[in-house]
C-alpha positions in Angstrom: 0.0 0.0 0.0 1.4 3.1 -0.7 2.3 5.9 1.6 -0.8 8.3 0.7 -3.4 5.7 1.1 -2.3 4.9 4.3 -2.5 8.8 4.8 -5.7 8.9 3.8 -6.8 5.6 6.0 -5.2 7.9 8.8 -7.3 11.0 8.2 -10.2 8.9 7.5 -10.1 7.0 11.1 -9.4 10.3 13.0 -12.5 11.9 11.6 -14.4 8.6 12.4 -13.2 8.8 15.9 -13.6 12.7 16.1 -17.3 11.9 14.9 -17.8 9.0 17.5 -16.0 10.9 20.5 -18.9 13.5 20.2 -21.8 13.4 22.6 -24.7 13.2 20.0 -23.3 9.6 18.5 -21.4 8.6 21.4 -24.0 5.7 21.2 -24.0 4.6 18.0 -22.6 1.5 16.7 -18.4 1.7 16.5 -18.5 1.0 12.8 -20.0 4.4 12.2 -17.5 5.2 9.5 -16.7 9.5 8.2 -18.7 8.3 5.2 -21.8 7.9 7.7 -21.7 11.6 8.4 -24.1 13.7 6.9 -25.9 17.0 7.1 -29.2 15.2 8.9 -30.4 17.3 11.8 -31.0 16.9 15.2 -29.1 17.9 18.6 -26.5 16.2 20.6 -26.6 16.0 24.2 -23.9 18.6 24.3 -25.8 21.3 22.2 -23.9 21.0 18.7 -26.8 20.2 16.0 -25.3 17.4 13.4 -25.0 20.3 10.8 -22.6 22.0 12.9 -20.5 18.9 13.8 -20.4 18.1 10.2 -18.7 21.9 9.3 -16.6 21.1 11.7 -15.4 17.5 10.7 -15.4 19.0 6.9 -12.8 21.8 8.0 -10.1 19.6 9.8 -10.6 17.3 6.6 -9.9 19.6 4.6 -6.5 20.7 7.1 -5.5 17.4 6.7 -5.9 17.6 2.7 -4.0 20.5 2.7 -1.2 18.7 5.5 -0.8 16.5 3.0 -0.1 18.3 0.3 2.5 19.8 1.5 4.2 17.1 2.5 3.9 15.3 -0.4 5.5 18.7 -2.0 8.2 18.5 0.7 8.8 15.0 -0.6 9.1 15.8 -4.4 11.6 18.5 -3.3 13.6 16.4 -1.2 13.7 13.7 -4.3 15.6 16.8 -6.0 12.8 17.3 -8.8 9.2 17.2 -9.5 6.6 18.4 -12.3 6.6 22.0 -13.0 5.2 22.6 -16.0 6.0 19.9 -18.0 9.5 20.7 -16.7 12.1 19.0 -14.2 13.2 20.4 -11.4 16.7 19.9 -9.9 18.2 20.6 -6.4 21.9 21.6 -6.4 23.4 21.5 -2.9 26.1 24.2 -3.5 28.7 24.8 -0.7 25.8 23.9 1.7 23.2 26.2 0.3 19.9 24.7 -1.8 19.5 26.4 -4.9 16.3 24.7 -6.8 16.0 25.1 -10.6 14.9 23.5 -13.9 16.6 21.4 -15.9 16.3 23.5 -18.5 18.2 26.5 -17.0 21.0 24.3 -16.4 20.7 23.2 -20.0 20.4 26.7 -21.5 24.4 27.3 -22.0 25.8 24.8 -24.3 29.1 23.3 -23.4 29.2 24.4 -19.8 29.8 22.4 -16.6 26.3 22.6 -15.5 24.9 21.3 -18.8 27.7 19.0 -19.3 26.6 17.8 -15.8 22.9 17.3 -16.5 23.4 16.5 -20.2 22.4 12.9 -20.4 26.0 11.7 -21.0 27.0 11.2 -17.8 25.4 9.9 -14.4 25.9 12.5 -11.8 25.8 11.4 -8.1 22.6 11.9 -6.1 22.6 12.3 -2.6 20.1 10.6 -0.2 18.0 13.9 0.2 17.9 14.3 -3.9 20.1 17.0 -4.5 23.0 17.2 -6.3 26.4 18.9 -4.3 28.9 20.7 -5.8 31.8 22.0 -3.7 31.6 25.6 -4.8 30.7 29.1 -3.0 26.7 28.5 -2.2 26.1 32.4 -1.9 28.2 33.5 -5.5 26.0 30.6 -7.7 23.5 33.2 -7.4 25.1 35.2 -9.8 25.2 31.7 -11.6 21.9 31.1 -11.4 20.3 34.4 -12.4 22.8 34.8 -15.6 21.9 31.2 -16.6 18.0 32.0 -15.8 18.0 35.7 -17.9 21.6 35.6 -20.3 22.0 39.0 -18.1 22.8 40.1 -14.3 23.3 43.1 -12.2 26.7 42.6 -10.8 27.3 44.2 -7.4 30.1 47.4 -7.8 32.7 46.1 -5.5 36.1 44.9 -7.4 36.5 42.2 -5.0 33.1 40.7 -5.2 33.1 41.2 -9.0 36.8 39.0 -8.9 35.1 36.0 -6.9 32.2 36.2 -9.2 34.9 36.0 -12.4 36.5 32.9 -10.5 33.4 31.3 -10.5 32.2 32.1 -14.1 35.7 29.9 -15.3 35.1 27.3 -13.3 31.3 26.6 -14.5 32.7 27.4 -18.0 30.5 30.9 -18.6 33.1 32.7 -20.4 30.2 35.4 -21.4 30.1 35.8 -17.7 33.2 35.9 -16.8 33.6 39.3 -19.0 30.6 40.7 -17.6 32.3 40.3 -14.3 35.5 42.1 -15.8 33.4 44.7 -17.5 30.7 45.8 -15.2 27.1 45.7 -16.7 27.4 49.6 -17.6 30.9 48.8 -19.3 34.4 50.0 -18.4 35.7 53.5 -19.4 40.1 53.1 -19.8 41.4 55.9 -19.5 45.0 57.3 -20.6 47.4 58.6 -17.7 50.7 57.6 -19.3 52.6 55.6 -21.2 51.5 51.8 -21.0 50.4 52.4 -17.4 47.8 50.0 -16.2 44.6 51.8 -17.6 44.9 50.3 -21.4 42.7 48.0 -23.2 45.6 45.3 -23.3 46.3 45.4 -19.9 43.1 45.0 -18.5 42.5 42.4 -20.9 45.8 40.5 -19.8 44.7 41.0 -16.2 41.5 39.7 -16.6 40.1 43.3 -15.9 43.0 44.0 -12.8 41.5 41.2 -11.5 44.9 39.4 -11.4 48.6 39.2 -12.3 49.8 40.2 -15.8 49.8 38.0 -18.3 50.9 38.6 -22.3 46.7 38.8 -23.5 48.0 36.5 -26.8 49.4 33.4 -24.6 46.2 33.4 -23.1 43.8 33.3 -26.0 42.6 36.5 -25.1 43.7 38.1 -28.5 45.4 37.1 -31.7 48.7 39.3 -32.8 49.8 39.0 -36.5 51.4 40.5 -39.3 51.2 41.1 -42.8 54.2 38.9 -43.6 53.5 35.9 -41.1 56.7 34.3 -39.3 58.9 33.9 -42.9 62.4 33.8 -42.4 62.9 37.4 -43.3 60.9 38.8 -40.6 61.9 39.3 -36.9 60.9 38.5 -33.5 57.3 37.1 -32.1 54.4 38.3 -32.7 52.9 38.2 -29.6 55.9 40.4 -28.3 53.4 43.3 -30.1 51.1 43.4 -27.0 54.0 42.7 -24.6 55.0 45.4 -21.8 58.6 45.5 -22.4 60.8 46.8 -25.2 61.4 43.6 -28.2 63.1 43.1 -31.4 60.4 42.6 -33.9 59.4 43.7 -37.6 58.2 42.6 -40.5 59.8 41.4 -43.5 63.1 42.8 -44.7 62.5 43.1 -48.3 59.1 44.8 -48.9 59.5 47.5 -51.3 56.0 48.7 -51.1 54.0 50.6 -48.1 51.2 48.5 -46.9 53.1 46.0 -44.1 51.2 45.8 -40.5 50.6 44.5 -37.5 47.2 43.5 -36.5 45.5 42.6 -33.0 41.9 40.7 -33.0 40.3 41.5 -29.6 38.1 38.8 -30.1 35.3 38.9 -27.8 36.4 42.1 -26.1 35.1 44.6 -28.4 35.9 48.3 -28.1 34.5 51.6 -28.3 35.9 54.3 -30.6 39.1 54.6 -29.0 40.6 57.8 -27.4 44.3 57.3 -27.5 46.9 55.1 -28.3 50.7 54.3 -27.4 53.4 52.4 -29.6 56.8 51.7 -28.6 60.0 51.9 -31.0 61.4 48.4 -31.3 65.1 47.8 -29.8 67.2 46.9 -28.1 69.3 45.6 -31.5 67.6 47.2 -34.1 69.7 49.3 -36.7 67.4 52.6 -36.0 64.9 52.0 -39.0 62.0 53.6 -36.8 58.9 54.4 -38.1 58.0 57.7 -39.4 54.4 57.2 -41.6 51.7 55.0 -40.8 47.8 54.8 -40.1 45.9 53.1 -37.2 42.8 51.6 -38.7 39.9 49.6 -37.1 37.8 47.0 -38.3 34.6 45.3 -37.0 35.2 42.4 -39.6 38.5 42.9 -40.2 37.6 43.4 -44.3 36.1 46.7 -43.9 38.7 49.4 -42.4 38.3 52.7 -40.6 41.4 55.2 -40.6 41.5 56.2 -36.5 44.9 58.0 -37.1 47.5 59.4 -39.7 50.8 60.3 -39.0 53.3 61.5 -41.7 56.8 62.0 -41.6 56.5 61.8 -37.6 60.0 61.9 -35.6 58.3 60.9 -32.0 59.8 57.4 -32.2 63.9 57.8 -32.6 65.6 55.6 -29.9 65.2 52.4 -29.1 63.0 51.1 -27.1 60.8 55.1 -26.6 57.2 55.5 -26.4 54.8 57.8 -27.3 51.1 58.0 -27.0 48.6 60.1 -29.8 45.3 61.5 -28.8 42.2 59.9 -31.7 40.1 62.7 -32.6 36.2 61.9 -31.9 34.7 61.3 -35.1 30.4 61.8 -34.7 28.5 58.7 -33.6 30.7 57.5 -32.2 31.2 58.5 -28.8 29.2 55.8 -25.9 28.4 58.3 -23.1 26.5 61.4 -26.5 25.2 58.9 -28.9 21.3 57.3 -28.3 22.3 54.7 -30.5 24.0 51.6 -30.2 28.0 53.1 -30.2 30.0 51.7 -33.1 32.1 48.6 -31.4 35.1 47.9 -33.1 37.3 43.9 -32.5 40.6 44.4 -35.0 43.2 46.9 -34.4 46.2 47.6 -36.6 49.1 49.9 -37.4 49.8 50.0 -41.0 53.3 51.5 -42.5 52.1 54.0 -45.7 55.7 55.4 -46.3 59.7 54.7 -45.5 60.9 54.6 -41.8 63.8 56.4 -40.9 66.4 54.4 -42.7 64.4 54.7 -46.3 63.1 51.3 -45.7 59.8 50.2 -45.9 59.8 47.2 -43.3 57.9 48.3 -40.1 59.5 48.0 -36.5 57.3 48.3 -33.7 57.6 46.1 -30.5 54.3 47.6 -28.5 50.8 48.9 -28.8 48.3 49.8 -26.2 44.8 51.7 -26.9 42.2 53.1 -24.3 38.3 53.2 -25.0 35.3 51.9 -23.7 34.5 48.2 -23.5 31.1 47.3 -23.2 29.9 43.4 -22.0 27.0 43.4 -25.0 28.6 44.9 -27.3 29.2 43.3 -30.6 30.9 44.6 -34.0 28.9 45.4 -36.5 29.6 46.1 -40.4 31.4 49.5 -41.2 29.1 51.3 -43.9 
């Protein structure tokens, strides 16, 4: 028999005896069952007329109808899912603290750990209560939770909080998260101080938004550094040495007789307002002083389409090895986040393209730095130059 039949066998026999107990059928026969009672009237010797005893019997059945409902939820929950919907509902046990979802939520990101988890292709391990545990921060899979139920989140201001949070997004494998947790949901204004101080786009980017220690943004996948000649044997140096902090040896190819050689950075998935400044560094230390003199910065949202940001001609601001200098980008209309009511244009390819000879006559281009400052924004996404 199962367990809500013999509820209902319960409830059924207390109302009987509740009914039996009472001083108007205290001397009726001991079968007298709750299906006996009915609305017939007449008085008891304690003054309650049947109609009234009947009310009253009807009301603590129906207590005990609602008792065991919510027990029987209290059971479905503890079993770690039930039927909501047409949907199934999963407990996680998270650090100690019940989160309860559906199964869809936790399917909603593909190739995460959560749907990875709950995917079908693997047996996870169910605890005796239902739920499943995961040995993570209970209180930050909130922020889990709410991204995965709405694809967006109000993240809390504090730095700190916002780090924890980023932690968590890499281990669940939310890597969309993880840059809102860099970014801020009202995006991240970096703003020019000096030269490559810690307020450029490639440093924040390389400390996962000065969350941590440094890192070169291309050895972690961050961004992709290349150059108009690839890695032949007539060029010089590693590419990724192009969004590096400290002073390299690197060009492009030797023997180029024509303008047009560059280096280009692909941001990726950290696109970038209309920039403000930028900052290049000469190459050295053992280069034979062919610095450059005439080039163009140019942006790309599709990196086919190119928008000039920057022209400099015959420029002497980069003569020794190794020096910096940093260019202001004039605003062009539409393009500036905190005037425009439209969506700002976002750019994800940035390059610095030689147009004339370097300072030896040459037209190979040495460069070993770059760093811009704009606006990143966490929905942002290119779209086609017009």
């Amino acid at each position: 028999m199962s367990s809500s039949t013999n509820a209902s066998s319960s409830t059924t026999s207390g109302i009987a005896a509740l009914w039996k107990s009472h001083p108007a059928t205290a001397s009726t026969s001991t079968s007298t069952s709750a299906a006996d009672i009915s609305h017939e009237g007449g008085t008891g010797e304690g003054g309650e007329d049947c109609g009234a005893l009947f009310a009253r019997l009807q009301a603590a059945l129906e207590r005990e109808h609602r008792r065991l409902d919510e027990k029987r939820a209290a059971a479905e929950r503890c079993a770690g899912r039930a039927a909501v919907d047409g949907e199934e509902v999963v407990t996680l046990d998270v650090g100690g603290r019940r989160h309860v979802t559906c199964k869809s939520t936790l399917l909603s990101v593909p190739n995460t750990m959560l749907a990875t988890m709950f995917s079908g292709r693997f047996a996870p391990c169910r605890r005796d209560d239902g739920s499943y545990f995961i040995d993570r921060d209970g209180d930050l899979f909130c922020f889990i939770l709410e991204y995965l139920r709405n694809k967006k989140i109000a993240l809390p201001e504090d730095p700190a909080i916002r780090a924890k949070i980023l932690e968590e997004a890499d281990f669940y494998c939310l890597p969309d998260l993880g840059r809102l947790s860099m970014i801020g949901s009202t995006g991240t204004e970096l703003r020019y101080t000096s030269d490559f101080d810690e307020n450029g786009l490639l440093y924040w980017i390389g400390t996962k938004g000065k969350t941590g220690t440094w890192h070169n943004p291309h050895g972690l996948g961050e961004v992709e550094v290349t150059r108009s000649s690839g890695d032949g044997a007539d060029c010089c140096g590693l590419v990724p040495n192009f969004v590096g902090r400290t002073p390299a040896h690197l060009h492009t190819q030797n023997n180029s007789r024509t303008p047009g050689e560059w280096f280009m950075v692909d941001f990726k998935e950290h696109c970038f307002c209309y920039p403000t400044h930028y900052t290049i560094r000469a190459y050295g230390p053992n280069g034979d002083g062919s610095h450059p003199r005439n080039w163009q910065l140019q942006a790309s949202t599709d990196g086919r389409a190119w928008m000039i940001l920057d022209q400099q001609v015959d420029c002497t601001a980069l003569s020794h090895f190794g020096e910096t200098h940093t260019w202001p980008i004039a605003p062009m209309a539409g393009t500036d986040p905190a005037k425009t009511k439209e969506k700002p244009l976002m750019f994800q390819y940035l390059r610095v393209v030689n147009i004339g000879p370097n300072a030896r006559g040459l037209m190979v281009l040495c460069l070993s730095g770059i760093e811009v400052y704009a606006t990143v924004h966490p929905t942002a996404h290119p779209k086609k130059l017009s």
